[in-house]
Wavefront OBJ file of the C-alpha trace (Angstrom):
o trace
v 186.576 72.221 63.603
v 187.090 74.445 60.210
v 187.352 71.566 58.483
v 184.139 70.060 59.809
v 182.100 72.984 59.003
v 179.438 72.877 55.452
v 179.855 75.902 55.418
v 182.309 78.994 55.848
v 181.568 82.178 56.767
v 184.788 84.959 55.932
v 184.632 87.962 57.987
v 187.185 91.029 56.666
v 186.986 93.569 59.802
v 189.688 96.423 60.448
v 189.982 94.853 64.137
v 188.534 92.317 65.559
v 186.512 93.904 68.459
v 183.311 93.381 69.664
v 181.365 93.849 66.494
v 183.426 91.126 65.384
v 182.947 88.548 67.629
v 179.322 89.236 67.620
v 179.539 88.791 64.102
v 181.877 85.774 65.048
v 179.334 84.103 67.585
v 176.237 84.354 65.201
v 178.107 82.274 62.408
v 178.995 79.459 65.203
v 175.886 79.210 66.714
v 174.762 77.617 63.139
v 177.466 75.850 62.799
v 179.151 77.623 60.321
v 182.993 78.074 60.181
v 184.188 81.406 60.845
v 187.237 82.924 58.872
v 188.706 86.446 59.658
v 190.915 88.701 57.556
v 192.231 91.758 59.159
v 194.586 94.465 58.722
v 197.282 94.435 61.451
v 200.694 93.783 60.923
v 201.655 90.400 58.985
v 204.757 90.194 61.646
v 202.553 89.512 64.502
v 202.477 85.470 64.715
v 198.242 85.808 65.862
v 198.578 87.680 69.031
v 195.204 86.602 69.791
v 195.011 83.215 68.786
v 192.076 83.657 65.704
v 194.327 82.773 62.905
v 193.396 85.771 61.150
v 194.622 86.449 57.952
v 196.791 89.531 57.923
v 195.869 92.301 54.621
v 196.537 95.595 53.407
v 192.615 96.653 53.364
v 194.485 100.248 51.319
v 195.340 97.925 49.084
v 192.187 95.817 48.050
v 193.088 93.448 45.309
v 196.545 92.269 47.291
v 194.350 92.093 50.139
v 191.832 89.790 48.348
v 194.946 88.000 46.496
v 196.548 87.459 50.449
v 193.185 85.797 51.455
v 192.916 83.539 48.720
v 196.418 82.220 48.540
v 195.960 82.073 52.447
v 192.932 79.719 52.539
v 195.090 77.206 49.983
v 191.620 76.159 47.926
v 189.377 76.308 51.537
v 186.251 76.716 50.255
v 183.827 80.224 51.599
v 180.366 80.329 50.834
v 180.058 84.449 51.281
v 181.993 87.056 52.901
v 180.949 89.992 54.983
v 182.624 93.127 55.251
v 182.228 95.004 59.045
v 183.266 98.743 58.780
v 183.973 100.765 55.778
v 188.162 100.481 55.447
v 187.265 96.215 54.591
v 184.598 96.470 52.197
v 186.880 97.116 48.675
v 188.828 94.508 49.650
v 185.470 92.412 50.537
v 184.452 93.175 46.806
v 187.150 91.844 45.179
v 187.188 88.736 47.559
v 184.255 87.560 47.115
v 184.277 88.054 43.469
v 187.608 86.110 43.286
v 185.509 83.162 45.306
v 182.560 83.860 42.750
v 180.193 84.937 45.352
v 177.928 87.407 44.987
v 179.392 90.747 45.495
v 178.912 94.448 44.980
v 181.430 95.269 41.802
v 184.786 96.653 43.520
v 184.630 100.250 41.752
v 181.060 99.980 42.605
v 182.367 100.009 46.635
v 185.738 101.888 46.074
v 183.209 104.702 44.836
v 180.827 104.165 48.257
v 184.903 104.851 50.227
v 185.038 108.358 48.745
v 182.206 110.933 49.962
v 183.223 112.889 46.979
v 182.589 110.182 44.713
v 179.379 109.434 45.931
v 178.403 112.716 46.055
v 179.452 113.010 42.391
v 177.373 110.173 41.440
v 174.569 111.158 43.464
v 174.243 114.379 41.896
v 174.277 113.401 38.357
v 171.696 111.077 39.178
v 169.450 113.599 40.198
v 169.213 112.638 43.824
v 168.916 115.032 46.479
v 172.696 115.890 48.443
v 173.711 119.038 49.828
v 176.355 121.330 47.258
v 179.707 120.476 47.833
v 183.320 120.913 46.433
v 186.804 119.414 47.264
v 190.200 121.231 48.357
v 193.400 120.230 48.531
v 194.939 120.919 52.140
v 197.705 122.364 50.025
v 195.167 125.306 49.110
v 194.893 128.362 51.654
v 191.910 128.188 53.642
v 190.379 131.745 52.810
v 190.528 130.575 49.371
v 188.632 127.554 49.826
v 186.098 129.398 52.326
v 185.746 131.709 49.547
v 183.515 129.429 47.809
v 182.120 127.659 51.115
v 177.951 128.087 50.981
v 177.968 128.710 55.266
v 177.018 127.418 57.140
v 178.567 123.828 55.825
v 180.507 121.092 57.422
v 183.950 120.299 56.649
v 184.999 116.779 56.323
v 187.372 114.414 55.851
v 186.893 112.503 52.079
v 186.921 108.714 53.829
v 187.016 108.790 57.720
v 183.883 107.082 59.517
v 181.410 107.935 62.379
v 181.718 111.552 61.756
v 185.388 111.359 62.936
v 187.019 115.082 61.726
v 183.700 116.257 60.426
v 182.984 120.133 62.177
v 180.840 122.629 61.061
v 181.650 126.335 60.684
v 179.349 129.557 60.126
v 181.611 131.990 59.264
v 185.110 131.978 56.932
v 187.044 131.974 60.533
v 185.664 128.985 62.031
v 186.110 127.706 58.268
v 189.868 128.207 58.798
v 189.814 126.903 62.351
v 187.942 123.811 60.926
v 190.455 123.197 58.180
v 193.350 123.421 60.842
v 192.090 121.211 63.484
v 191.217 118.333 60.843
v 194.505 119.077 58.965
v 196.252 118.068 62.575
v 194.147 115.148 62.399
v 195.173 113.792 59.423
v 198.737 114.122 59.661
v 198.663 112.583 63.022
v 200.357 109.186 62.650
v 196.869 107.548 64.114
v 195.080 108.313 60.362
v 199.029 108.419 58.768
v 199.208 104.498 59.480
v 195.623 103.554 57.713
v 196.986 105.112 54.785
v 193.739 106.216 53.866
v 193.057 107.677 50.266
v 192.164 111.743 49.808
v 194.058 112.335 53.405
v 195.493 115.181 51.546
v 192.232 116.542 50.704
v 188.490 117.583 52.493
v 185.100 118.490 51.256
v 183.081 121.111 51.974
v 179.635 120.879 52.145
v 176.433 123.191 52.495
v 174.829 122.645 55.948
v 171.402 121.192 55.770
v 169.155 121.782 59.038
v 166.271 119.513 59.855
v 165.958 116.106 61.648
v 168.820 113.179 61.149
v 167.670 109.485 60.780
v 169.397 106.191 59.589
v 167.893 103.158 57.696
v 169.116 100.010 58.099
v 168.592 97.715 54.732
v 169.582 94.269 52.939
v 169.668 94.388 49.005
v 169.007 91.263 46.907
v 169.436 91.254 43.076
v 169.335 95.057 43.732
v 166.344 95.187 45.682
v 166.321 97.061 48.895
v 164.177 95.653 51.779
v 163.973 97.938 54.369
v 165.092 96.271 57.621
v 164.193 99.947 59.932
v 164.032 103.284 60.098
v 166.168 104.917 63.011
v 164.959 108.626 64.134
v 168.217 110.338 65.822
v 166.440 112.226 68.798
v 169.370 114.395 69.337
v 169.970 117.232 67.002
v 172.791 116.849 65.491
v 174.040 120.899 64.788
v 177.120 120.744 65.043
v 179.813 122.074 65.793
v 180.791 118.303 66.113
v 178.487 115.398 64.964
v 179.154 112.709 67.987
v 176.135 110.463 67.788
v 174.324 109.686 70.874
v 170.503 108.013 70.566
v 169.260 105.761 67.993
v 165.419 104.807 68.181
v 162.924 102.910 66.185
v 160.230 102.627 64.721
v 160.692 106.007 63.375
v 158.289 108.853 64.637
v 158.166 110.650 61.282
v 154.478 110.590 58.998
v 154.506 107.352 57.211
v 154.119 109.322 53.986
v 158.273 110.973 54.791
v 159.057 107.673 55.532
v 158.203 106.211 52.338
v 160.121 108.823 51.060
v 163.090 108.121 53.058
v 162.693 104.606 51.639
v 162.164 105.243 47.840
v 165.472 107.608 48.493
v 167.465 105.218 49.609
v 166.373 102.411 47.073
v 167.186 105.317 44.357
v 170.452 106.079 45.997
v 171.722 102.327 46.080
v 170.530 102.052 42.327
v 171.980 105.023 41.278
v 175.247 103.944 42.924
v 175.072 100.470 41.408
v 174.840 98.364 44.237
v 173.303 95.584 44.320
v 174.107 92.751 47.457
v 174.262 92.612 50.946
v 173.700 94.845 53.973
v 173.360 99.236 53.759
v 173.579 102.234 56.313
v 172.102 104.952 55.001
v 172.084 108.510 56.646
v 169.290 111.365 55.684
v 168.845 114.253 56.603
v 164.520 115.477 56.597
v 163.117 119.064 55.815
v 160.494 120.469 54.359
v 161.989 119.799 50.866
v 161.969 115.980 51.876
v 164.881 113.624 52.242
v 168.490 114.723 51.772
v 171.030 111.702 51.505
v 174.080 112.083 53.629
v 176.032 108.938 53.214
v 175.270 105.110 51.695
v 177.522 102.488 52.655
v 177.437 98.964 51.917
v 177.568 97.745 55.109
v 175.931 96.793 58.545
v 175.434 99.489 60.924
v 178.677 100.164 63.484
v 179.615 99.128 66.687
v 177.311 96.736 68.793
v 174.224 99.022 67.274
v 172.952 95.500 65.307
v 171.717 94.786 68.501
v 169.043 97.464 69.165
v 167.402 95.246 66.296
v 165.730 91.954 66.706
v 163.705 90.001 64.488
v 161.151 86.914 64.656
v 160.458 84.518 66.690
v 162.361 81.832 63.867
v 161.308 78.226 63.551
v 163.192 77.401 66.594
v 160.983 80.717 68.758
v 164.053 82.394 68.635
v 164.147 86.091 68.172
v 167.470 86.897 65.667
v 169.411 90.088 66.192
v 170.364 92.085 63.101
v 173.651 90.118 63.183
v 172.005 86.756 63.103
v 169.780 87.841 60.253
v 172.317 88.833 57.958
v 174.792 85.702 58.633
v 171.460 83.710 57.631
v 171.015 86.482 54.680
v 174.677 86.006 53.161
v 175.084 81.681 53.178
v 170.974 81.720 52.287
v 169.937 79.728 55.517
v 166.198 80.268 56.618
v 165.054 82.602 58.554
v 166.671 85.462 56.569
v 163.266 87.093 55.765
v 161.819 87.047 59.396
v 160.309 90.762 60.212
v 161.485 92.976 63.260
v 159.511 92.291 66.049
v 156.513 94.673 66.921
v 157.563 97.158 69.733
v 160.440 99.724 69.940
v 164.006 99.527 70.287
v 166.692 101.652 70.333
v 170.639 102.518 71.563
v 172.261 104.910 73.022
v 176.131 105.192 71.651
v 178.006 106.494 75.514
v 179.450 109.565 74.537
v 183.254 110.160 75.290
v 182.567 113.973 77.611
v 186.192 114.554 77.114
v 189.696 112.809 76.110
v 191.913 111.172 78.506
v 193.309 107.509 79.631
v 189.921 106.070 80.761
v 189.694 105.016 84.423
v 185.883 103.396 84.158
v 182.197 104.351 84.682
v 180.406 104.500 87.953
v 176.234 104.065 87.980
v 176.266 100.675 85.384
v 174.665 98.823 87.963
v 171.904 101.389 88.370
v 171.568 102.488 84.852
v 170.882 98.485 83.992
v 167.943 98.646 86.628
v 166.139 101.140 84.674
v 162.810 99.902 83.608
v 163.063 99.103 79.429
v 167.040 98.644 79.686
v 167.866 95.342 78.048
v 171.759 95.654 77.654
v 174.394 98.036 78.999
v 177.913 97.531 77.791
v 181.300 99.265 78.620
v 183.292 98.444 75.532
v 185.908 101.166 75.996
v 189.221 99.200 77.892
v 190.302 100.340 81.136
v 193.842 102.575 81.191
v 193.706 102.787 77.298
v 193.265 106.836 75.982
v 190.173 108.111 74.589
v 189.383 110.348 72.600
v 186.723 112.876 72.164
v 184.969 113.992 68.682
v 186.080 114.936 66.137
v 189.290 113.590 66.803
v 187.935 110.478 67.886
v 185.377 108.003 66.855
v 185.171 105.461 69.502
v 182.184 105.423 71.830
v 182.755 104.348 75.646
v 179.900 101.636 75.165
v 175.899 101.084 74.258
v 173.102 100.746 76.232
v 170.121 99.318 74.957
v 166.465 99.629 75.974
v 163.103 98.199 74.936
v 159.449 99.046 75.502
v 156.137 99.242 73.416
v 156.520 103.121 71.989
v 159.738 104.991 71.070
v 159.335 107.457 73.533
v 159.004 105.254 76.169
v 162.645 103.909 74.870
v 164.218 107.359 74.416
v 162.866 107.829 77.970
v 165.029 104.852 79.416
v 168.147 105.556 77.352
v 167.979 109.021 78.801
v 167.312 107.869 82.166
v 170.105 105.286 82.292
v 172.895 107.347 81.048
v 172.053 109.672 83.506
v 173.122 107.240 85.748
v 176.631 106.651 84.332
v 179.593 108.737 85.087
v 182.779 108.054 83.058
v 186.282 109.872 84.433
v 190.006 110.027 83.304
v 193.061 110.739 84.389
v 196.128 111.189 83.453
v 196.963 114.455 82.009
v 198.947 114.504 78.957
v 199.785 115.970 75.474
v 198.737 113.200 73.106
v 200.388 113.214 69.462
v 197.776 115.308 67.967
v 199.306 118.138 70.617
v 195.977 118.506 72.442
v 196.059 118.241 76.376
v 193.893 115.629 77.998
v 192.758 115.760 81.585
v 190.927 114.516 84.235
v 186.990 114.934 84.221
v 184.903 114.682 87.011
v 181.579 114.897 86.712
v 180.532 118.202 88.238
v 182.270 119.135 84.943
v 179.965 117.968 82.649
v 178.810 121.859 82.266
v 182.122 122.937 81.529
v 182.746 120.473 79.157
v 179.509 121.735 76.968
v 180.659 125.401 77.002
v 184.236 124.562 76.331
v 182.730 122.602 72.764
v 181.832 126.452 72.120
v 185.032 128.073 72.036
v 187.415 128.489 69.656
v 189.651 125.537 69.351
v 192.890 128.068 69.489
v 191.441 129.782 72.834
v 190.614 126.437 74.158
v 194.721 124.891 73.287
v 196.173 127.944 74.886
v 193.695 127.272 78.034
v 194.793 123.636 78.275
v 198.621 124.762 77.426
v 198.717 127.424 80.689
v 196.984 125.120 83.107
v 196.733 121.313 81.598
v 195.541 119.639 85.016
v 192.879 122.554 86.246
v 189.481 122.838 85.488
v 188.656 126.654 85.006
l 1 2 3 4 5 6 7 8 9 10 11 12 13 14 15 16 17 18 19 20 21 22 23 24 25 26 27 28 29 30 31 32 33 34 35 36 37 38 39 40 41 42 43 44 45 46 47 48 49 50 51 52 53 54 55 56 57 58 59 60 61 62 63 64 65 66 67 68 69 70 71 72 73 74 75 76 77 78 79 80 81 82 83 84 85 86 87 88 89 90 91 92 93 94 95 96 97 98 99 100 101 102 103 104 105 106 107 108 109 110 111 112 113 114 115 116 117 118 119 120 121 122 123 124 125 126 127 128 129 130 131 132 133 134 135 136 137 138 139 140 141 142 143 144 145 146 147 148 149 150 151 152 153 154 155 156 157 158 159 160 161 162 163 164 165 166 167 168 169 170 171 172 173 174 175 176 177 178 179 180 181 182 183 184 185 186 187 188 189 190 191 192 193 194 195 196 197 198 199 200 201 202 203 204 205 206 207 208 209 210 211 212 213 214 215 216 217 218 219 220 221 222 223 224 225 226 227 228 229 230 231 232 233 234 235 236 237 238 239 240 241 242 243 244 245 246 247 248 249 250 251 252 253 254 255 256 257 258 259 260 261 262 263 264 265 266 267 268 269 270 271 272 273 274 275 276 277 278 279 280 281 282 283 284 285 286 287 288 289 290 291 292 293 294 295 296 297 298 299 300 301 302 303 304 305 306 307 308 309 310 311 312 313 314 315 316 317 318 319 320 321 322 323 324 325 326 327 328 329 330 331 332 333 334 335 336 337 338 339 340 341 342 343 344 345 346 347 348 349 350 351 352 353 354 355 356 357 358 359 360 361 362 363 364 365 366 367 368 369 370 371 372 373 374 375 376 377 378 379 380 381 382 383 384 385 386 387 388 389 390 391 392 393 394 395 396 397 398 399 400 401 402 403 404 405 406 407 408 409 410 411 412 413 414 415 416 417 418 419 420 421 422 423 424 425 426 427 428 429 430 431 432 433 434 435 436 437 438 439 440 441 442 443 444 445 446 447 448 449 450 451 452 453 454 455 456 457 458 459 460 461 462 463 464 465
């Protein structure tokens, strides 16, 4: 029971998917009491029997105000925020429980890319040139002062969800149209996300892509792993697939990675609790891309384990940082040697998904540890950028990263997703059924321009050219 618990564990997610529960399940196997917040609607009397608290996460300090006057003087002993829309509203919780938090402008600033950009460049630290629009402003003006080639973004969307690069002032204009669409769709319109009347441009910086996965403590950041991002990520859309470490880089670029990202969480003022960081790597060293003060998306926390514990357990990522945030031991045990990584299951192509032949043989690969289908069966999907859902993870293990990349590889080759279903979805974008012998087609059809490819789907929505 709650009530029996020593200690209380309050989780603030946007939805409470699989993430969550994982999040959920680490907390309980301790013997800690699990809270939730989320933001779906307050009229709902808990549809899925959690007793989550209902919030505005758009509106943080009511949202932390709801909780509190919700849990009637229940004690917490920390909160964790999973996903970027939570973590203002985390902020201001757990300062209104006197936990230790990162200050609530502190995060609000971490929501906005401009912001952080802003920030980041007065401190000196390396990010790509950038401006803001409003959508209100004609594209050829705006592309007037894009440095191409440069991606066009969203200010506050996640996992590179309306983020498309363009070359040339035209696919600027095409860029600013499609993610315009986007954003007035009533899936964004209902998050009532801040800035969704404005984008930023920024310069395009080639080289390699990795992540780093840290914990700060009194502002110090330990550095939990490096993630190399085998793929490269060019654009025009930023869907990511593989995730591997350790990373393959020198150790010398690695320690600059690392002194980066301990300058860019210092410069931003944070100062507690878990960070994904994103960098790009080129001759000129590291480039940061995004800091956010949170654990890494989706079930990705599990590509990491750490250990053996007193009990000769090994911990994933999400069992370290429950033990990290109520200060239970273990909380300082080191990855274990080896590789790891993930492979995120691309969506080829929107539709209402119908399920995935080839699990069965993709989990017999040799190094594959995990394979999950977290995508629901008849619900739509939908393909990047206008999407930002992932059909599931697979996870692998072995005692070099190329050896893991190899299995990742290997198994999704196995896998073959399809829809069905044709139909015009709110955004005004056919969907159709993919079979697939059309995984070729759907790689050239990324190519074209995103007015050719409308009219194509417009003239002959159930045929595959």
């Amino acid at each position: 029971m709650l009530e029996d618990s020593p200690r209380r564990l309050l989780i603030l997610a946007s939805k409470l998917g699989y993430q969550t529960r994982s999040f959920g399940k680490a907390a309980q196997k301790l013997g800690v009491g699990v809270l939730f917040a989320t933001d779906r609607c307050h009229q709902l009397e808990d549809p899925w029997d959690d007793h989550a608290i209902a919030v505005h996460f758009e509106q943080p300090q009511q949202a932390a105000f709801e909780i509190v006057k919700a849990l009637n003087n229940v004690p917490v002993d920390a909160v964790l925020a999973l996903g970027d829309r939570p973590t203002v509203a985390a902020a201001y919780t757990a300062k209104a429980f006197g936990l230790e938090h990162n200050s609530p402008a502190v995060t609000e600033a971490c929501r906005s890319k401009l912001r952080q950009r802003e920030i980041l460049r007065a401190a000196g630290l390396p990010v790509p040139p950038f401006f803001a629009f409003s959508l209100g402003e004609l594209p050829e003006i705006a592309a007037a002062r894009a440095p191409f080639p440069c991606v066009v973004k969203p200010l506050s969307l996640s996992a590179s969800q309306g983020v498309i690069r363009a070359n040339t002032p035209q696919e600027f204009s095409a860029a600013v149209a499609r993610i315009r669409r986007l954003l007035r769709s009533p899936e964004v319109q209902v998050t009532r996300e801040p800035g969704l009347d404005r984008l930023l441009v920024e310069g395009y910086i080639p080289g390699a892509e990795v992540a780093l996965e840290g914990l700060l403590a009194e502002g110090k950041l330990r550095v939990l792993a490096i993630f190399d991002k085998p793929d490269p990520l060019e654009g025009p859309f930023f869907e990511e697939t593989i995730y591997v470490t350790p990373s393959r880089l020198p150790q010398p670029v690695q320690e600059q990675i690392e002194t980066c990202a301990q300058d860019a969480t210092r410069a931003l003022g944070l100062i507690s609790g878990p960070v994904h960081a994103e960098f790009r790597i080129n001759e000129q060293g590291p480039w940061v891309l995004e800091i956010a003060p949170r654990p890494i998306g989706g079930l990705c926390s599990r590509a990491l384990r750490f250990g053996p514990g007193e009990d000769g357990e090994m911990l994933f990522l999400e069992d370290l940082l429950v033990r990290h945030a109520l200060h239970l031991p273990d909380a300082d045990l080191p990855r274990e040697p080896g590789a790891s990584g993930v492979l995120m299951i691309p969506v080829p192509e929107s539709g209402v998904f119908e399920g995935v032949k080839g699990v069965e043989e993709a989990r017999a690969i040799r190094g594959v540890t995990e394979l999950h289908i977290t995508a629901r069966l008849h619900d739509a999907i939908t393909a990047w950028p206008e999407g930002s859902s992932y059909l599931g993870f697979i996870f692998a293990q072995a005692e070099t990263p190329e050896t893991v990349e190899q299995s990742l590889r290997e198994a999704h080759r196995n896998l073959c997703p399809w829809n069905t279903q044709p139909r015009e979805n709110s955004r005004g974008v056919w969907t159709e059924a993919v079979p697939k012998a059309a995984s070729l087609w759907l790689s050239a059809e990324r190519t074209l321009p995103e007015g050719a490819l409308l009219r194509q789907r417009r003239t002959a929505p159930s045929a595959l050219p």
